[in-house]
C-alpha positions in Angstrom: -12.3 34.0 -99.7 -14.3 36.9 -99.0 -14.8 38.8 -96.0 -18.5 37.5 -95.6 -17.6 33.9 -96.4 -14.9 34.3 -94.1 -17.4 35.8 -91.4 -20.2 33.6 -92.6 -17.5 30.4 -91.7 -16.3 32.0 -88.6 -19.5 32.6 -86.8 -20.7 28.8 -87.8 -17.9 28.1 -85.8 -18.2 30.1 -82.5 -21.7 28.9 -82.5 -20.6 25.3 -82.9 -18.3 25.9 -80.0 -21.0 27.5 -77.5 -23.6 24.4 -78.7 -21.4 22.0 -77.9 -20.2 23.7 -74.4 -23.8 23.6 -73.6 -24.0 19.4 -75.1 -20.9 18.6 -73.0 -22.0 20.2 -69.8 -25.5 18.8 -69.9 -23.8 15.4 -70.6 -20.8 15.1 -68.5 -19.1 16.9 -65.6 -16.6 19.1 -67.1 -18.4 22.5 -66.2 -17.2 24.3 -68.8 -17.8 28.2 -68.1 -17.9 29.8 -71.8 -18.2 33.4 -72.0 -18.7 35.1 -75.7 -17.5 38.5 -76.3 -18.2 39.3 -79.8 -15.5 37.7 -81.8 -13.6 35.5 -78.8 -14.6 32.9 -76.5 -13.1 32.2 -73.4 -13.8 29.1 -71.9 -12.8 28.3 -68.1 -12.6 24.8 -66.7 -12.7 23.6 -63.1 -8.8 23.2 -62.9 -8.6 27.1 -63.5 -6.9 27.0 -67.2 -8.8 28.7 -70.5 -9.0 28.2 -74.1 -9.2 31.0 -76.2 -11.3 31.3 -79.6 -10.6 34.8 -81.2 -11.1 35.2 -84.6 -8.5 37.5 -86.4 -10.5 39.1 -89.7 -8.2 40.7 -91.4 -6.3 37.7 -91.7 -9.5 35.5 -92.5 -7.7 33.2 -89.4 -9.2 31.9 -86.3 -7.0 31.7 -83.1 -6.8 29.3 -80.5 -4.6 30.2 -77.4 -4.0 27.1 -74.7 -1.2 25.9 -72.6 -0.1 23.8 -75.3 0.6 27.1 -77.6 -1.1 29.3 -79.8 -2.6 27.7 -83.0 -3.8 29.7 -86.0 -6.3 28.3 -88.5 -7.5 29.5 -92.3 -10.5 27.6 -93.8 -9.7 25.7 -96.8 -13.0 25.7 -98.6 -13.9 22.9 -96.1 -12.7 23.1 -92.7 -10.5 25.3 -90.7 -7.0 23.6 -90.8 -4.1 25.3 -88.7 -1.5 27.1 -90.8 1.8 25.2 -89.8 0.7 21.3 -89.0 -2.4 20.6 -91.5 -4.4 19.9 -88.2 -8.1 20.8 -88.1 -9.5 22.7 -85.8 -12.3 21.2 -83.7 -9.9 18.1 -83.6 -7.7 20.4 -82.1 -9.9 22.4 -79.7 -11.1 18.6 -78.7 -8.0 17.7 -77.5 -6.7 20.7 -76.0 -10.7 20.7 -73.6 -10.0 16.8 -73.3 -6.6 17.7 -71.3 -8.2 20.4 -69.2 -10.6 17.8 -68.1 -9.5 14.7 -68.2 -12.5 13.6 -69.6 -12.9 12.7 -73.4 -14.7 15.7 -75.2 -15.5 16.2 -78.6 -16.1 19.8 -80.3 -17.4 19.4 -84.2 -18.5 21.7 -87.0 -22.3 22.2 -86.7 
């Protein structure tokens, strides 16, 4: 992959993840508090814990920091799939908001 593919994916998906912070909290009442500084979101929830979104360019990765761990993702011509378990991303990032709010939320490509 090339460095513009690999920005061209990566900035699909931080602007996936600030659209669907804005779809969630207009829908539901996990108040999700997502700040954007160039490549990394940090989003803040009521209960005081973050996610993390930074995206690591000279490895072509995204990151994901939460409670759970740190999670590193390469896209496979597809989808972003973290590098040790196979596990894609926004499933990922869905689960991890879903436990800081105890409320079912969904993240997804755009």
């Amino acid at each position: 992959m090339t460095d513009t593919e690999y920005m061209d994916h990566a900035e699909a998906a931080l602007a996936a993840i600030e659209q669907a912070c804005d779809r969630i909290n207009d829908a539901t009442d996990a108040d999700i508090d997502n700040q954007r500084v160039g490549g990394m979101i940090t989003m803040s929830f009521q209960n005081g814990s973050q996610l993390i979104v930074n995206l690591q360019k000279p490895l072509h990765e995204i990151w994901l920091a939460a409670r759970s761990g740190g999670y590193h993702y390469r896209h496979d011509g597809r989808v972003w799939v973290d590098t040790k378990t196979g596990e894609e991303f926004f499933g990922n990032l869905s689960r991890e908001a879903s436990l800081q709010t105890g409320l079912a939320l969904v993240f997804a490509a755009a």
